[in-house]
N, C-alpha and C positions, 0 to 999 in steps of 0.2 A: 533385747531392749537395753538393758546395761551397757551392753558395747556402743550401742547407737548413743547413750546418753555419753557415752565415755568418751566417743568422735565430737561429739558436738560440743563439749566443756573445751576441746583442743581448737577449733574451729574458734568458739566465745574468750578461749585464751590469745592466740594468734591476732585476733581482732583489735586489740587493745594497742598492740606495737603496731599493725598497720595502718592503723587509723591517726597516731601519733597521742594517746590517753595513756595516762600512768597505768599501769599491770595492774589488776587485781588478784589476789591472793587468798588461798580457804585459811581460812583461824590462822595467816602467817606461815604452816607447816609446808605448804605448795602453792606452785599456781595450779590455776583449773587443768592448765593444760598439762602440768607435770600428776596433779592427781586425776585424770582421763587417761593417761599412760600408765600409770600405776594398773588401774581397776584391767586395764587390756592385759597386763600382763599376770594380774594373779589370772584371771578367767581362763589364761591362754595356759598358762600352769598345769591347774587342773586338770584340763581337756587333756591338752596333748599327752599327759604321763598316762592316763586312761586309755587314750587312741594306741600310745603304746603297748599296755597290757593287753589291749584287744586282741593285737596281733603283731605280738613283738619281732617282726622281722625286718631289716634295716632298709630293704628294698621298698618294700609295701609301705613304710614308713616316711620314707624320701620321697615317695612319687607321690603321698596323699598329700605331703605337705610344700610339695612344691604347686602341685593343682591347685595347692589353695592361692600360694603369695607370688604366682609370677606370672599366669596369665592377667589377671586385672594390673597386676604394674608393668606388666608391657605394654597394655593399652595407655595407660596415661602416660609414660614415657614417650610412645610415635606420638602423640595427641599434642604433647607439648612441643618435642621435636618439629613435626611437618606443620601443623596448624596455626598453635599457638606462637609459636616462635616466629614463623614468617610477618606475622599480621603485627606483629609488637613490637619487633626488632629496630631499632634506629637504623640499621644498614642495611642497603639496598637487598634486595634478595639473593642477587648474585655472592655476594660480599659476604652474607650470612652463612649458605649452604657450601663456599669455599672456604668459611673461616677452620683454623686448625683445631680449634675446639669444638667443634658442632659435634663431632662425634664423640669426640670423651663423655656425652651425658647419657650416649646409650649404657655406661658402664654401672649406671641404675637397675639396669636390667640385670646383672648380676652383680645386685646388692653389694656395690661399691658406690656412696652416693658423691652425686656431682652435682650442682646446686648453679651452677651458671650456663647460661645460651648465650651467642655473640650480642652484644648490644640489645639483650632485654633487661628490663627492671632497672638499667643504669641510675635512675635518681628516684628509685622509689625509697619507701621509709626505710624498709626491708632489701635494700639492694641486690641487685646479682641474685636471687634464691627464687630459683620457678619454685622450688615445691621439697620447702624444709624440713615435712613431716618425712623426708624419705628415711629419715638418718634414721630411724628404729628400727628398721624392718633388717638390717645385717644383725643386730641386736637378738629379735624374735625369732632368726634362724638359728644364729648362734646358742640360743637354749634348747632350739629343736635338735640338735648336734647333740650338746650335753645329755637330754635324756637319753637320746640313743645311743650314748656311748659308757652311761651309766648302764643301760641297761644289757649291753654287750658285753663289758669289762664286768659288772659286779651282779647281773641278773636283775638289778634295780631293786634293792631291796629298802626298807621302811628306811636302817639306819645308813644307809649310804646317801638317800637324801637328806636325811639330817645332818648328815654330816659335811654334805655341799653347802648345806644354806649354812651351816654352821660359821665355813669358811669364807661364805661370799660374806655375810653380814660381817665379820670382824675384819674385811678386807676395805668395804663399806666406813666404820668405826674407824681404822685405825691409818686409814692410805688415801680414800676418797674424801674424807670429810678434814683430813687433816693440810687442807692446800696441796694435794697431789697435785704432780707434774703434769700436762698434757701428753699423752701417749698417744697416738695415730697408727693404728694397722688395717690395713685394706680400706681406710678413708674412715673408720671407726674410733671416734674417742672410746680408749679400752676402758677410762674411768665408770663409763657408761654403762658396759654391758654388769657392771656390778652393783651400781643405783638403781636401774631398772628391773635387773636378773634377779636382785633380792627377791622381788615381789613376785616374780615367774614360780624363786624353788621353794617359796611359801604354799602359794596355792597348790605346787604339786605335794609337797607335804602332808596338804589337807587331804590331798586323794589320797594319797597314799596308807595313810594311817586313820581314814577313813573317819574323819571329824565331823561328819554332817551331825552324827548323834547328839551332837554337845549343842547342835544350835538351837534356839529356842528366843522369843522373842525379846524376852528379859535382858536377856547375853545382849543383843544388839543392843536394846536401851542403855541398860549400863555402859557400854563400849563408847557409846555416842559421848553420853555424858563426860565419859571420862577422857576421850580426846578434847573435848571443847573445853571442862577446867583446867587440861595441865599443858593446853595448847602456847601457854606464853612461854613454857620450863621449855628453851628449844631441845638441849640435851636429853632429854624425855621423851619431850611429843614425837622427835623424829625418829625416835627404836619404837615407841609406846602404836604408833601408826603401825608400824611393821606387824603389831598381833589386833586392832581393831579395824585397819582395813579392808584385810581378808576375811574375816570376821563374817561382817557386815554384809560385803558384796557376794559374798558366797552363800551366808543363811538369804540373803533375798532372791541370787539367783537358783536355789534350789525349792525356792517355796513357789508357789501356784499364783498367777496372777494373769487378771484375765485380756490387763493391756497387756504383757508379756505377751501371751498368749499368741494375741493376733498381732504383735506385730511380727510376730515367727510367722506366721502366715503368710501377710504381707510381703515381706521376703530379708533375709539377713543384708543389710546394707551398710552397715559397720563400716566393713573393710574400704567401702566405695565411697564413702565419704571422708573419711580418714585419710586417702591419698587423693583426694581431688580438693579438698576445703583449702589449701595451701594456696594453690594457683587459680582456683579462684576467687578467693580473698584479695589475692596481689593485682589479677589484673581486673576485676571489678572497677577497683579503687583507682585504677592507672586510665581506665575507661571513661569512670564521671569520680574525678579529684572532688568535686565540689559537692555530692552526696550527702546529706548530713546522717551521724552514725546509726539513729534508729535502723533508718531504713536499710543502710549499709548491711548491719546485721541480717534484716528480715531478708533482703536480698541473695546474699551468698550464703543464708541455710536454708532457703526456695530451692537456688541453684544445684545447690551442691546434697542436697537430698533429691532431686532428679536427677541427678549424672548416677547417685549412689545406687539407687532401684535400679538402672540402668546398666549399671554393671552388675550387679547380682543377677538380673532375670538377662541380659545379652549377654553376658561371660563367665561370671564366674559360676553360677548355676548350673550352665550347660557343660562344665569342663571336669563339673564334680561327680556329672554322669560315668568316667571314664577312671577314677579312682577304682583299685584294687577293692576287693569285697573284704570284710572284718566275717570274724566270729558273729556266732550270732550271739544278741545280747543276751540273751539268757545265759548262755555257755563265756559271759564274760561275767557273769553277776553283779549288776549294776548292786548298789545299794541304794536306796531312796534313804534319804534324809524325814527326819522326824517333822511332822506340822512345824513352821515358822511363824505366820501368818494368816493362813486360812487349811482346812484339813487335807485339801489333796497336795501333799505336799510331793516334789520331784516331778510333777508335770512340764514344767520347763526345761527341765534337766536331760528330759526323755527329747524332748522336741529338739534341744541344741546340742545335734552331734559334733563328738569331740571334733570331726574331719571338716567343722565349717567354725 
């Protein structure tokens, strides 16, 4: 459910530029959509350093996590490519599938993003960009990398990740926040993978040293509070974020909740909304211009939470069938985390394997 609310704050972030309304921003510290990428990447943290303990082998490791992030981005890559492309494109069809770029945007597919089709989106708000959300996902593999290469090279121990976040945050501090230069490798602003990575080797931090115990509901109160008073000190609020938003998103997602609950059920659609909300946001809008933005909204989170179910239960569901088998969890020794919220506490925790 977190991840789901996490896609949809990026979705109600994106909304704001496509529609042409000034940005809205949480307490000044982020927009929605740079804090719905945050909460993806502590969650993502967590899991994955766990998934690796499971069964730290590099093979086992790469195939669970490729099953997760390249069958559903293949699918919306041809979806964009052959469908959406032809039907939207200014130039003729022939013109489109001869153009020399048509095919640089399969290079999506291996998480090099390319953000242009021949003559789509040319005069929208958002120009030239089917589908901008792709730029994270070289990001999210890239710390799937780092833990396995921590945990090859150093065994993955408590202070070898402290001492990665240690590095990424003052790299954060002292390089990204201070007018860094753009850096571009493999189509990746590399400022990036250290703004957003912070948040990845927090949360695995938390697995790692095994913080559930400390949560308690109190912790979140005060946490809240004390983001929202010192939310104007920006030099503050933005390190101050870096210990209350894991905090937070982590005591709630280990506590018992019984909408949690079923929407695990339901089916995990995160991911499927998350890389479809982009392009359908853009061409919605390119469809009926004249929309007024309520509906706009209600519209492309209709949409774009039916493509989501739809790839979770048509793709990515079925591909997770075919994932390597872990340890069993006992022989991994989960730890459930103390009450947060209500007394069955780690019930969600159990239901959202590291592997999805």
């Amino acid at each position: 459910m977190l991840r789901l609310i996490a896609a949809l704050m990026v979705l109600y972030a994106h909304s704001f530029a496509f529609y042409g309304n000034a940005p809205a921003g949480f307490l000044g510290l982020a927009s929605y959509g740079g804090l719905g990428i945050e909460i993806f990447f502590i969650i993502s943290g967590y899991l994955i350093v766990k998934s690796w303990d499971f069964t730290p082998s590099a093979g086992n490791f790469l195939i669970k996590r490729s099953l997760r992030i390249f069958p559903a981005l293949i699918v919306v890559v041809l979806i964009s490519m052959f469908i959406l492309g032809p039907i939207f494109t200014t130039l003729s069809v022939g013109e489109y599938f001869s153009h020399p770029q048509f095919w640089s945007y399969l290079k999506n597919v291996i998480l090099s993003p390319v953000f242009y089709l021949p003559g789509v989106l040319e005069h929208a708000r958002v120009p030239n960009a089917v589908n901008g959300s792709l730029w994270s996902l070289p990001v999210e593999f890239f710390m799937y990398l780092v833990v396995m290469s921590l945990g090859l090279l150093f065994k993955g121990g408590r202070w070898i990740y402290t001492a990665v976040t240690a590095l990424f945050a003052l790299t954060v501090i002292f390089w990204c926040w201070r007018d860094a230069p753009l850096v571009v490798i493999y189509g990746t602003d590399v400022r990036n993978i250290f703004l957003t990575g912070i948040y990845f080797m927090i949360g695995a931090c938390y697995a790692k040293w095994r913080l559930e115990r400390w949560f308690s509901l109190s912790g979140v109160c005060v946490l809240i509070m004390a983001t929202i008073v010192l939310a104007p000190y920006a030099p503050v609020s933005k390190i101050l974020l870096w210990l209350t938003l894991p905090y937070v998103v982590l005591a709630y997602g280990l506590s018992s909740s019984r909408l949690g609950s079923w929407v695990n059920r339901v089916g995990d659609c995160s991911y499927g909304v998350y890389i479809y909300a982009f392009p359908v946001q853009q061409f919605v809008l390119l469809k009926f211009p004249e929309i007024s933005y309520p509906v706009y909204l209600f519209v492309t989170v209709a949409i774009t939470l039916v493509l989501g179910y739809a790839s979770w239960h048509l793709v990515e569901k079925r591909v997770l069938k075919f994932k390597p088998k872990d340890k069993s969890r006992a022989q991994a020794g989960i730890v459930e985390a103390k009450p947060v919220f209500v007394p069955q506490a780690g019930e969600n925790l159990k239901s959202m394997s590291p592997d999805r």
